[in-house]
Wavefront OBJ file of the C-alpha trace (Angstrom):
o trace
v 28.493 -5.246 13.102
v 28.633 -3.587 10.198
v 28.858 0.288 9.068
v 28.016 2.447 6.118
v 27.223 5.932 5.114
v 23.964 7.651 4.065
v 25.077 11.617 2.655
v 22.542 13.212 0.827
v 23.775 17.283 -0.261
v 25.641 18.332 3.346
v 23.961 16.247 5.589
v 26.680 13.385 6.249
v 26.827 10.670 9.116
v 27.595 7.320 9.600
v 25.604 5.174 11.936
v 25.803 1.481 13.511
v 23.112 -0.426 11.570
v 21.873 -3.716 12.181
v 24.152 -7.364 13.015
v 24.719 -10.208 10.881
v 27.041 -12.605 8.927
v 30.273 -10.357 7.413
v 29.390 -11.948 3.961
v 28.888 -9.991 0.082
v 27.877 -10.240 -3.138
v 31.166 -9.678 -4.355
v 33.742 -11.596 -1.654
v 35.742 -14.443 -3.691
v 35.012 -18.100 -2.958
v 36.419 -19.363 -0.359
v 35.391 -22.935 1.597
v 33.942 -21.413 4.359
v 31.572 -19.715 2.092
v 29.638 -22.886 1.904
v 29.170 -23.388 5.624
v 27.307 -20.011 5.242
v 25.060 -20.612 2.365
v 24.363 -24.171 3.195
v 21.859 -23.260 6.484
v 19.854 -21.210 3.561
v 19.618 -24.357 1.662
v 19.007 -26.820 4.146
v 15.594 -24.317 5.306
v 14.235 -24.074 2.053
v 14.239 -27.954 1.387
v 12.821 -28.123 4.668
v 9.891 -25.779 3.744
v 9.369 -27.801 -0.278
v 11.997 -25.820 -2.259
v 13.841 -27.954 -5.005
v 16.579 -26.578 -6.868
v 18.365 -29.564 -7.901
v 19.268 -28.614 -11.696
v 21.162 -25.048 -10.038
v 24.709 -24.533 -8.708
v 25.242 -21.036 -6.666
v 29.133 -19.703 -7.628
v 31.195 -16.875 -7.496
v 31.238 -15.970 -10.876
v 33.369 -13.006 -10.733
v 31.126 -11.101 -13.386
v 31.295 -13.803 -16.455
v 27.541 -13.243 -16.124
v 27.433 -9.540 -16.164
v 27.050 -9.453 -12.291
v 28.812 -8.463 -9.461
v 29.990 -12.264 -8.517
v 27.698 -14.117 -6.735
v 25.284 -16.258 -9.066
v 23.788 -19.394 -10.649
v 25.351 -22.106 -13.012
v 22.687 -24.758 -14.833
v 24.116 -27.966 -13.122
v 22.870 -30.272 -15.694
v 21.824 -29.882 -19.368
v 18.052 -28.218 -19.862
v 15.798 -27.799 -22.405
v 12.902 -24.985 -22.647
v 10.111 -25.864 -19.826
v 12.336 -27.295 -17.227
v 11.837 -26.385 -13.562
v 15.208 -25.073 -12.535
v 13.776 -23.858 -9.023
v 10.375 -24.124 -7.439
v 9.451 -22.254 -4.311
v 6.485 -22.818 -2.151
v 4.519 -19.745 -0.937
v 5.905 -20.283 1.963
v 9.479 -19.083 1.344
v 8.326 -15.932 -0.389
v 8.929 -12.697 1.649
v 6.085 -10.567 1.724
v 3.435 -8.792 3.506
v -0.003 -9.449 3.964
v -3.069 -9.003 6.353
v -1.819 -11.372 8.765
v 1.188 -9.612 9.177
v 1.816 -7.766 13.180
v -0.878 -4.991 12.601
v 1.546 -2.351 14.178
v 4.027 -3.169 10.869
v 0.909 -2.674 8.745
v 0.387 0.630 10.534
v 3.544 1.535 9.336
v 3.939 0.307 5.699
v 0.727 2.426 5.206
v 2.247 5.812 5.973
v 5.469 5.035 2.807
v 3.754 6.286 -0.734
v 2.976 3.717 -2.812
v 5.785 4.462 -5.047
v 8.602 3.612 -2.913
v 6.987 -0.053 -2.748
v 10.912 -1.046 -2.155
v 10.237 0.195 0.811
v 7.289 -1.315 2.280
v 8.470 -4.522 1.790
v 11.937 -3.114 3.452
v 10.280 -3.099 6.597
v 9.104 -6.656 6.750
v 12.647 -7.195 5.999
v 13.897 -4.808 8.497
v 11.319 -6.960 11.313
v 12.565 -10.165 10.318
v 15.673 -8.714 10.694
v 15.032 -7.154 14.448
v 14.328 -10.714 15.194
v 17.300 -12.119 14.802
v 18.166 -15.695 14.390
v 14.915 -16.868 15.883
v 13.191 -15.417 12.661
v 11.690 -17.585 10.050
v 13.775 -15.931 7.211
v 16.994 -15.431 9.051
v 18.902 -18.383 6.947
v 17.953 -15.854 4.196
v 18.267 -12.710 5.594
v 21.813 -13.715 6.651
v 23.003 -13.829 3.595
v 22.088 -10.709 2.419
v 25.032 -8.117 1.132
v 25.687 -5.744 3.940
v 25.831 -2.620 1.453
v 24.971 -1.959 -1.623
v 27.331 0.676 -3.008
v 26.304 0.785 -6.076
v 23.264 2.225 -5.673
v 23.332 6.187 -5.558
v 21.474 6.293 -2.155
v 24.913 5.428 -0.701
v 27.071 7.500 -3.346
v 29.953 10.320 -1.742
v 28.708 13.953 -2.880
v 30.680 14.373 -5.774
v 29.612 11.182 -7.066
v 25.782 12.392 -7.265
v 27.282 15.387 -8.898
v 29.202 13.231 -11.272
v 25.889 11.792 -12.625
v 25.653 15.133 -14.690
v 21.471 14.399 -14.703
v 18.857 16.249 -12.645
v 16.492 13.233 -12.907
v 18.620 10.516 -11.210
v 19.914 13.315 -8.731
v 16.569 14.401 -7.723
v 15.141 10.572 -7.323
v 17.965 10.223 -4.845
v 17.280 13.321 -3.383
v 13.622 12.556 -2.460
v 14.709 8.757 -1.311
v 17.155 10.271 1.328
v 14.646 12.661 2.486
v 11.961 10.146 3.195
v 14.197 8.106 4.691
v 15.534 11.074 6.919
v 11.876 11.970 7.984
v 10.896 8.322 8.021
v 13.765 7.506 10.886
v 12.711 10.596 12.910
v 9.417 9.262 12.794
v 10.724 5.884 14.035
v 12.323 7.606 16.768
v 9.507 9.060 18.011
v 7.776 5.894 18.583
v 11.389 3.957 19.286
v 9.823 1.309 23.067
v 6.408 2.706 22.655
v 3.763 -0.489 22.076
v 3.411 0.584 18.826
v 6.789 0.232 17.605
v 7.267 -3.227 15.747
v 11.184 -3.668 15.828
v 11.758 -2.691 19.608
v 15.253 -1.414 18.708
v 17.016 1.044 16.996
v 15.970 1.469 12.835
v 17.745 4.358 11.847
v 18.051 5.980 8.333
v 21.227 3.674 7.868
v 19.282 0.782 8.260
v 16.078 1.877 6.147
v 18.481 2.772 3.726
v 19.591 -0.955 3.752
v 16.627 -2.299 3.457
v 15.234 -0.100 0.397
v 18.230 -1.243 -1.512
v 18.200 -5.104 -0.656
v 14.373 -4.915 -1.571
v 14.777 -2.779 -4.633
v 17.745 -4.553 -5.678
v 15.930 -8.121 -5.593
v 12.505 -8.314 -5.063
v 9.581 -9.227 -7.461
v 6.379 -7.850 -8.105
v 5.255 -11.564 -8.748
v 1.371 -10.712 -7.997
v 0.949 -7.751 -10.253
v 2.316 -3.360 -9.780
v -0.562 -2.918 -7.638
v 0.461 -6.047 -5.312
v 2.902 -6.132 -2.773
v 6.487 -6.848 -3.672
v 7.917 -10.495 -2.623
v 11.784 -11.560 -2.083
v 12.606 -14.797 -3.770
v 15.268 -16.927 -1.872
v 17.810 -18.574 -4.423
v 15.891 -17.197 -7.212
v 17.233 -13.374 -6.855
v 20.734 -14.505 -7.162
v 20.382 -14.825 -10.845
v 21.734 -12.078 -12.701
v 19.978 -9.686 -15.079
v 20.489 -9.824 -19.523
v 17.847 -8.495 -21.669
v 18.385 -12.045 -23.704
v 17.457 -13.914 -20.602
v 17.638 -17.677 -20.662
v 15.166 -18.207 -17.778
v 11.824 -16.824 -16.696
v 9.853 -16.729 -13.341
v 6.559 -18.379 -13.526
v 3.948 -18.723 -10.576
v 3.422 -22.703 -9.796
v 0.227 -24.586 -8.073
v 1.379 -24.021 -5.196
v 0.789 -20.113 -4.956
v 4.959 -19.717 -5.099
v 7.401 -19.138 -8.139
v 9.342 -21.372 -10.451
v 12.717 -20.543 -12.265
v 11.968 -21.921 -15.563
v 14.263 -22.528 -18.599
v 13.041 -20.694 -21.699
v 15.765 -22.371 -24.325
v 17.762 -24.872 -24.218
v 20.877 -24.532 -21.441
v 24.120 -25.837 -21.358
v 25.529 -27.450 -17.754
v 27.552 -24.512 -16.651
v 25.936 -22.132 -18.147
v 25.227 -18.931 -16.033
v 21.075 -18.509 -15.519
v 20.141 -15.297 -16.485
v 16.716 -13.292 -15.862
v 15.374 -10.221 -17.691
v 14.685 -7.321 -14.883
v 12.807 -5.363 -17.200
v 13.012 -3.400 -20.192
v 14.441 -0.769 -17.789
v 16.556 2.442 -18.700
v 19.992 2.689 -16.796
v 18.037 5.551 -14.591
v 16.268 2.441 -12.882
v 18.929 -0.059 -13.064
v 21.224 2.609 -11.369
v 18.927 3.813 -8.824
v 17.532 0.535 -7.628
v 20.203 -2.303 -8.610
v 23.397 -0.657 -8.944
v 25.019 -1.051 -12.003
v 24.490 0.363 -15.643
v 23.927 -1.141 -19.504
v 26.357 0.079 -21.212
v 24.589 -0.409 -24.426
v 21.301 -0.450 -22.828
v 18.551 -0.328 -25.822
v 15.597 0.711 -23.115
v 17.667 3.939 -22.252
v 17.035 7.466 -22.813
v 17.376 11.210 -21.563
v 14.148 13.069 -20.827
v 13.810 17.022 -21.739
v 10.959 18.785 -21.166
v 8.560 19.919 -23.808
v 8.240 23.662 -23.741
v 8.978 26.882 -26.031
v 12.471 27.291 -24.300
v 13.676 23.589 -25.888
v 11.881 24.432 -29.080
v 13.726 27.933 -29.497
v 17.047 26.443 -28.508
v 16.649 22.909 -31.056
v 15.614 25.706 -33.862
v 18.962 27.656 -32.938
v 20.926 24.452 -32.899
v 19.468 23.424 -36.072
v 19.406 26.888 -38.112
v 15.778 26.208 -38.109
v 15.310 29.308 -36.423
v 13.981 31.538 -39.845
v 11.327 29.111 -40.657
v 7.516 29.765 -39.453
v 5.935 28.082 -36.657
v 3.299 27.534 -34.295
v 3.856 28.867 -30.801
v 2.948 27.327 -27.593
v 1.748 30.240 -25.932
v -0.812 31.103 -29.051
v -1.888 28.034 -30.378
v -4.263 27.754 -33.266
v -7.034 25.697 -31.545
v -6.472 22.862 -34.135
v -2.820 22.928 -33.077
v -3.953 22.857 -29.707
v -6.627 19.926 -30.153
v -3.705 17.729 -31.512
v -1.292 18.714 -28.706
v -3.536 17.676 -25.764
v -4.851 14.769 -27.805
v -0.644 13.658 -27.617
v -0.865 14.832 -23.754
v 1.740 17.754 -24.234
v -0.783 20.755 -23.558
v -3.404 21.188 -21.288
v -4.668 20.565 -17.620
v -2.688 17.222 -16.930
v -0.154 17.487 -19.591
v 2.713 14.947 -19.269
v 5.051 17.824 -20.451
v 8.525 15.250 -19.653
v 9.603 13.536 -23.301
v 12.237 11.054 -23.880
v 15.291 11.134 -26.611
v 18.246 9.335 -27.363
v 16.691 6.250 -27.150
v 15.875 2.822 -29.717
v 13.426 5.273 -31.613
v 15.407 8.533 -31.669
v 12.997 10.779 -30.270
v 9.766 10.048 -28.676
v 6.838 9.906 -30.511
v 4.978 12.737 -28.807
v 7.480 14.932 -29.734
v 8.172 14.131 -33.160
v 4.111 14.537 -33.682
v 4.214 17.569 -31.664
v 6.652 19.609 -33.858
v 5.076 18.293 -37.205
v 1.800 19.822 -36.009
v 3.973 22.879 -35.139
v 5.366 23.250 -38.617
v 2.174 22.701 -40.795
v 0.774 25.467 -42.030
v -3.220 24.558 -41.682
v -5.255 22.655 -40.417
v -6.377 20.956 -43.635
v -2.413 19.718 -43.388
v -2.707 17.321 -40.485
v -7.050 16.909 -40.819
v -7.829 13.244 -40.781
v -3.858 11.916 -40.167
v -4.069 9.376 -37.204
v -1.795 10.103 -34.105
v 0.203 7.203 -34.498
v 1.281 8.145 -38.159
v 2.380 11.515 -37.028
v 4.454 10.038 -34.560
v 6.122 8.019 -36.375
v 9.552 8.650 -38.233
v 8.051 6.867 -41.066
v 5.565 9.044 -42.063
v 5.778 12.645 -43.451
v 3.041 15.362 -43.628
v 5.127 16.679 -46.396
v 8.630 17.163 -47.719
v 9.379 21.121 -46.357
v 7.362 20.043 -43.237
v 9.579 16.841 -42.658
v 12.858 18.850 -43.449
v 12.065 21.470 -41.042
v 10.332 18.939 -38.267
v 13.588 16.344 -38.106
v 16.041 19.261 -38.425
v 14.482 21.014 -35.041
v 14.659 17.356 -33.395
v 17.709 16.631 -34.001
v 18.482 20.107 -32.767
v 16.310 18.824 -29.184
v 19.018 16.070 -29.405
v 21.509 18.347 -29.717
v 20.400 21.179 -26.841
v 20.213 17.387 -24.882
v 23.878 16.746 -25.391
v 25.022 20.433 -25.036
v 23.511 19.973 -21.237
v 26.203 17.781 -19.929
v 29.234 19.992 -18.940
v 32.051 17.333 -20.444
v 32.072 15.367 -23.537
v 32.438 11.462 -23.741
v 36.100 12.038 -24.351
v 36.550 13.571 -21.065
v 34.477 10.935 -19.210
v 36.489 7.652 -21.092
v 39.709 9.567 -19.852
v 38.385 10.006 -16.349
v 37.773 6.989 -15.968
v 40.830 5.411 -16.948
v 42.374 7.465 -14.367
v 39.817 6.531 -11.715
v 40.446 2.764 -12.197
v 44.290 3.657 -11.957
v 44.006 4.919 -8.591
v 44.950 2.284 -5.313
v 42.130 3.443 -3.966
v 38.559 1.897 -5.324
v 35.767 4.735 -6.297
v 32.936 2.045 -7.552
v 30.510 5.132 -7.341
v 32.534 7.736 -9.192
v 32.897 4.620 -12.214
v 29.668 3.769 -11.874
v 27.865 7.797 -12.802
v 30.504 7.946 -15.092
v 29.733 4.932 -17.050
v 26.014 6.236 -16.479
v 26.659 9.668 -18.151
v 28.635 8.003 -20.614
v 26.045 5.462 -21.792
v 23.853 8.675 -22.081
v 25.955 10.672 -24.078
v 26.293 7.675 -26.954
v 22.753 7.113 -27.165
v 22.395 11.157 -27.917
v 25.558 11.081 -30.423
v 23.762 7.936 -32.206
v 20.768 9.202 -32.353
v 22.114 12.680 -33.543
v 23.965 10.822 -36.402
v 20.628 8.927 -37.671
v 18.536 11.992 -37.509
v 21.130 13.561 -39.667
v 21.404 10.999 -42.306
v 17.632 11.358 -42.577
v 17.880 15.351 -43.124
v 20.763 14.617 -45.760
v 18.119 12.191 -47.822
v 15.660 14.841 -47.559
v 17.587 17.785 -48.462
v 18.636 15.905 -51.583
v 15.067 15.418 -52.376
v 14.616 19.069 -52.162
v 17.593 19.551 -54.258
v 16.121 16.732 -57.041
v 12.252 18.762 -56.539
v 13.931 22.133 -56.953
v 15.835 20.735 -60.073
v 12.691 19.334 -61.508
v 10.880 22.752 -61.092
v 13.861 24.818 -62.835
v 13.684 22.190 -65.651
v 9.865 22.782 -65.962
v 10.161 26.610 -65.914
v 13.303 26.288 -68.579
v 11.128 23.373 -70.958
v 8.098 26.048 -70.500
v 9.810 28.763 -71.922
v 11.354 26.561 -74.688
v 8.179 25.659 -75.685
v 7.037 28.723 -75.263
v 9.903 30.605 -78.071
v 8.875 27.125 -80.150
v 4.999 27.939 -80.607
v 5.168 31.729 -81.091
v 4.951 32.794 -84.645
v 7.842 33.457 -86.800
v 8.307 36.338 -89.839
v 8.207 35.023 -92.567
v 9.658 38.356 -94.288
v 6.666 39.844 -95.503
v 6.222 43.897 -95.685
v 10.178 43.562 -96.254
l 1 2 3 4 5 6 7 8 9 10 11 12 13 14 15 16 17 18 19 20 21 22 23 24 25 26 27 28 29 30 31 32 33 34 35 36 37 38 39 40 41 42 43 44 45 46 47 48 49 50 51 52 53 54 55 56 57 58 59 60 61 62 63 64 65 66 67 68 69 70 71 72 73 74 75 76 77 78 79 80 81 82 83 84 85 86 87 88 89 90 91 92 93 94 95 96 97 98 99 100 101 102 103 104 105 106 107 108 109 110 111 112 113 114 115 116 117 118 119 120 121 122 123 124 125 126 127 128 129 130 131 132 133 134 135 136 137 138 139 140 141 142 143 144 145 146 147 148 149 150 151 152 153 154 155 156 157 158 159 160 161 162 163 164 165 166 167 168 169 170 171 172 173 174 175 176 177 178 179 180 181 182 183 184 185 186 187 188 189 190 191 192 193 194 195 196 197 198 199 200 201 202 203 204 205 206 207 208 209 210 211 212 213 214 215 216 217 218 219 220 221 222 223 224 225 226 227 228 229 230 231 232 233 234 235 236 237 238 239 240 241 242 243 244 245 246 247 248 249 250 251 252 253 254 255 256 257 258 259 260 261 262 263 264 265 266 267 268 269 270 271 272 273 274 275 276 277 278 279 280 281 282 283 284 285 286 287 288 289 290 291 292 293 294 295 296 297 298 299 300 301 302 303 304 305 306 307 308 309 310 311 312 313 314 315 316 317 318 319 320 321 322 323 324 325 326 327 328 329 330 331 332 333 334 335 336 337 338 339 340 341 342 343 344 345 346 347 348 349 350 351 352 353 354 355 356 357 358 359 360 361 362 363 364 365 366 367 368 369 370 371 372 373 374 375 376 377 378 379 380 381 382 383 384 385 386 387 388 389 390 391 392 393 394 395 396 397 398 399 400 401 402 403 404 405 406 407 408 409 410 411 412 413 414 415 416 417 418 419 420 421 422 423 424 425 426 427 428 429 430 431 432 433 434 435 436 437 438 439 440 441 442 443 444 445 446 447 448 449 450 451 452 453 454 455 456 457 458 459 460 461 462 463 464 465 466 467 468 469 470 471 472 473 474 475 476 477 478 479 480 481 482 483 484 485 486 487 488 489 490 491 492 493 494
């Protein structure tokens, strides 16, 4: 048996989940290790798996992972078949699944497709040993706590970011309503488990889904768990790739060439930290796909013009748009019925592209200005509609990066010295490290960015400088010439 606790804001209990093997991702090896993973391997040879080229090992995070993971046992080159796994072995859900499990897979939003697929986990799981996946399911972690669902209050807090705090808001809710509904139908015919699934439980099962399931077939398709296969560890310069074989299954396959002992690595997506925290538990430090979102409205303008002394110069307002203003703005999707209104900075292209067209077409002063420029040259950093337009238009963003910054209540300082102190302590806080390595990674992207948009204000404020020169120098040649073609006495009348 095994126990764990769900809090979400001042609700707070700890409940007896489901049974099974006292194994996790991140236990040391130790011989009797292999008696447990070997009934896993012996079921997916007997169902047409071959994974003859792989090793499983503790790698105690050489990979970037939490232990567990896989070592090329051979030498490979690009194209080699690492893993292949039938159909068969794939854990999904389809039509032929128990109709009453069906019934209640349609009732979780689409979005939280972890999920859906959590429940045919959580059935196979109900079954026990007698289940076809249970050599799999057995060797599941039996927590996950590094995923926020399962963080202590004051490490949601410690997150310092509404977004993150608010997804795990919403994921403890449903799964607070989505137990009470299970209760309500807990030895009625209709109930597929025919024992107790509590929020615990569901909680379990979103995170073992989320945290290593594919969407093999497509974001529209149901999600699919991929025994042996989900063990490899994530890098965004991945040295393996997922591929679907003949056989309606998925191969592991080698995209360069691999050294025997190397670890195998797999690209989860060019995901920020936000996702990576939320559904598998750890962060990038130097993640290139992360960012911080703001939302686009006259309050962030009038702040990044403060923060930027931008505040003096003319511009368009949201609430009185000229209507060519306003065609561009919904045209980017930042005004109007539907608006997407949520923009990203800090990330690989300083500010989002929406935004960076959005305050150009702010600052020009007609419409003859911006007539005929494509959208995807005023979004770009790049491109300039014209040098007192691009002074005032990078100075206000990097004042949005700034008001970005500004709304986390400690600086990075504070955080690295936090956390020294944190990993001082005898007793472990993996979620308290884990937001502040999250808030951290979000505050560098900001400072970075902050210091690129700056460099490209200094260029451009010394071309003003070289422009202004260049216009005194006229008006002082002018006049020159001027005194040099006006006639001179030549003493008559003397």
């Amino acid at each position: 048996n095994f126990n764990y606790t769900l809090k979400y804001e001042n609700i707070h209990f700890t409940m007896r989940t489901l049974t099974r093997a006292s194994s996790s991702d991140s236990t040391p090896v130790a011989p009797a290790v292999d008696s447990q993973i070997q009934p896993m391997l012996s079921w997916l040879r007997g169902n047409g798996a071959v994974f003859d080229k792989v090793l499983i090992s503790n790698l105690n995070g050489a990979d970037g992972g939490s232990g567990w993971g896989l070592l090329a046992l051979q030498n490979c080159k690009p194209g080699d078949v690492l893993i292949h796994l039938p159909a068969s072995v794939l854990l999904t859900y389809d039509d032929e699944c128990d109709t009453n499990l069906l019934a209640l897979i349609s009732k979780v939003p689409k979005e939280l497709w972890g999920m859906r697929l959590g429940l045919r986990l959580l059935a196979q799981r109900a079954a026990g040993q007698a289940a076809f996946w249970a050599p799999y399911v057995n060797l599941l972690p039996t927590a996950f706590q590094g995923v926020p669902t399962f963080f202590a209050g004051d490490a949601i807090q410690a997150l310092q970011y509404p977004p993150v705090s608010a997804q795990v808001g919403k994921r403890c809710k449903f799964l607070i309503s989505f137990a009470a509904e299970l209760a309500s139908i807990r030895g009625k015919p209709e109930d597929p488990f025919k024992m107790d699934v509590d929020a615990n439980a569901l909680g379990w099962a979103l995170a073992a889904v989320s945290s290593r399931a594919f969407r093999t077939r497509g974001p529209t398709e149901p999600a699919a768990m991929l025994p042996l296969i989900d063990m490899c560890n994530h890098s965004f310069q991945q040295n393996c790739d997922t591929q679907p074989n003949s056989l309606g299954g998925i191969n592991l396959v080698a995209n360069q060439h691999i050294a025997q002992g190397t670890p195998l690595l797999l690209n989860y997506g060019a995901l920020p930290n936000d996702f990576l925290l939320l559904d598998y538990g750890f962060v990038v430090p130097s993640n290139p796909h992360d960012y911080v979102c703001l939302r686009f409205d006259e309050g962030l303008l009038e702040n990044a013009r403060l923060a930027s002394n931008m505040y003096k110069e003319p511009i368009g307002s949201l609430d009185s748009l000229e209507q060519w203003q306003a065609d561009v703005l919904v045209a980017l999707g930042l005004h109007g019925p539907g608006a997407n209104l949520e923009v990203r900075v800090g990330n690989a292209n300083l500010v989002e592209g929406r935004l960076v067209a959005a305050v150009r077409v702010l600052y020009a002063r007609s419409a003859a200005e911006v007539r005929g420029v494509h959208l995807d040259k005023l979004r770009s950093l790049e491109f300039r509609l014209s040098l007192q337009n691009e002074v005032r238009s990078l100075s206000t963003l990097m004042g949005t990066l700034v008001v970005a910054l500004a709304g986390f209540p400690t600086t990075i300082e504070n955080d690295l010295e936090e956390l020294e102190k944190l990993k001082r302590l005898p007793e472990e806080r993996p979620d308290m490290c884990l937001s502040l390595e999250f808030r951290i990674s979000k505050k560098k992207h900001l400072v970075a960015a902050i210091q690129n948009l700056g460099q490209r204000v200094k260029g451009l404020s010394l071309e003003v400088e070289q422009e202004h020169a260049k216009i005194e120098g006229g008006k002082k040649n002018a006049t020159k010439d001027k005194h040099a073609s006006s006639p001179k006495s030549k003493g008559f009348g003397r």
